[in-house]
N, C-alpha and C positions, 0 to 999 in steps of 0.2 A: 294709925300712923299719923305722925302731927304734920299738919299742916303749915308750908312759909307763907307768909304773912307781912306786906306790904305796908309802912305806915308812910303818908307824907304830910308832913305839916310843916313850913319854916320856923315854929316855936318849938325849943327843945324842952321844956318844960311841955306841952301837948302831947310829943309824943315820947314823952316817960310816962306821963301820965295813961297813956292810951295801952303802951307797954306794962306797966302793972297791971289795970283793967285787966289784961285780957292770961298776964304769968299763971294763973292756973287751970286756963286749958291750956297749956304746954306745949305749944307751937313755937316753930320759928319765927322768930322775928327780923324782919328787918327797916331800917329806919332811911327815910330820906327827907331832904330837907327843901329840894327843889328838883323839878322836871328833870333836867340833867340827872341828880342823882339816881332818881325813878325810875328813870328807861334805862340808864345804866346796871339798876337790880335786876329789874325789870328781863332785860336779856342773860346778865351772869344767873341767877338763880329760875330753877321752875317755878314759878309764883302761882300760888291757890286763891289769894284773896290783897285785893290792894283796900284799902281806908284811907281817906285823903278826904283834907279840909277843901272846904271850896275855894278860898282865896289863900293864894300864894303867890307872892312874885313872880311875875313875867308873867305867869300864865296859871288859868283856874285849876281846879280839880277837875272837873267837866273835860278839860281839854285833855289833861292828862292822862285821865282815865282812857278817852278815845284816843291819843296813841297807843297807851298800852293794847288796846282791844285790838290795832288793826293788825299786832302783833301777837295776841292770845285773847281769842276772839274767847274763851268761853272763861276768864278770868270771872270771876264772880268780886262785886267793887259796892262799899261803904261811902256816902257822899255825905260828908260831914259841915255845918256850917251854922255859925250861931247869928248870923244876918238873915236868915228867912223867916217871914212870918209865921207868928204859931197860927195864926187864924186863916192860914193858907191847908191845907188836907195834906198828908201824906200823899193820896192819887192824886190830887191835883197836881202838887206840885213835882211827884214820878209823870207825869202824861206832859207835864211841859218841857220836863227833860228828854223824857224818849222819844220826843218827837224825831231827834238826831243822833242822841248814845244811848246807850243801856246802861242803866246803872239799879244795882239791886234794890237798896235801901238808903233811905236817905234820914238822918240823925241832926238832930239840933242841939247844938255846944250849949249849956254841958252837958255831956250825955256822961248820964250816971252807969258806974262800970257792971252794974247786972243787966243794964239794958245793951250795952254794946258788947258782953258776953252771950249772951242771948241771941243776938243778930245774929255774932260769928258762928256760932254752933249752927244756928237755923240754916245758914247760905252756906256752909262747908258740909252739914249732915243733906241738905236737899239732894232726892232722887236724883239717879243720873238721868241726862238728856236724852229722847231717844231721837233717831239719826235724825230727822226731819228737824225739830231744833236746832240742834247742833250747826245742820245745813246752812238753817237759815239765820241763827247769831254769826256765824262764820262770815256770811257772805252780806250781812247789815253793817259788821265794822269792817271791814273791807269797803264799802260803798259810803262810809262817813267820808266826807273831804271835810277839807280845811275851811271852804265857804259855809258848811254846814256848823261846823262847831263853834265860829264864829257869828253866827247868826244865832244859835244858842247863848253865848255867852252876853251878845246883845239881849236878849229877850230879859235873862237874866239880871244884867244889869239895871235894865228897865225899872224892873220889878223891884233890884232894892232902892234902887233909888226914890221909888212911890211908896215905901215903906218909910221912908226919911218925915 
């Protein structure tokens, strides 16, 4: 059964780009271009997987992603950003984000479309949670505030800044 499928990025050229990518695993898509848009899919559609750039006007991906979660806690989410260092790890730079959100994978622009079809398959085919997870991602983004994800997006900033 195909999966719908969340893209956010304010470049509409990004997210055609990301919509081809992904046209033959055969999911729904759908496209937003900022937070407003997001959370407005976000609640009209059952969403399976969001993808979202990190920077976007008004507010990151990061942030986004954790509204969406304190609203479908077990979304499973793509954090996309071509401002992070390569010489930063995968886990490092997932351990600095879940300090406060969960976020599954994390992609650096440009991500080549066998890599970000590979990801969606992985995070959409992953076993299902059994209850005790479920529990406790449910009741992790429920307990994200607003002082938390902004102290994330500080840390964050930080970081690309010392990457300048």
């Amino acid at each position: 059964m195909p999966a719908r499928i969340l893209l956010v990025d304010d470049e509409d050229d990004v997210l055609d780009a990301w919509e081809t990518s992904l046209r033959p695993l055969k999911h729904q898509i759908i496209k937003a271009h900022d937070e407003k848009e997001a959370l407005a899919a976000s609640t009209e559609h059952p969403i399976d997987l969001v993808i979202v750039d990190y920077l976007i006007p008004s507010k990151t991906g990061v942030e986004i992603v954790a509204t969406i979660r304190k609203r479908l806690p077990l979304i499973r989410s793509i954090l996309i950003s071509g401002r992070f260092d390569d010489k930063l790890s995968r886990s490092e730079l997932r351990e600095m984000v879940r300090e406060k959100v969960e976020v599954d994978e994390y992609l650096h622009k440009p991500v080549k479309p066998k890599l970000l079809r590979a990801t969606v398959t992985k995070l959409l085919e992953g076993t299902s949670p059994d209850w005790k997870e479920t529990a406790i991602k449910a009741q992790t983004a429920r307990a994200v505030s607003d002082k938390d994800t902004a102290e994330l997006k500080q840390k964050l900033s930080q970081h690309l800044k010392s990457q300048k």
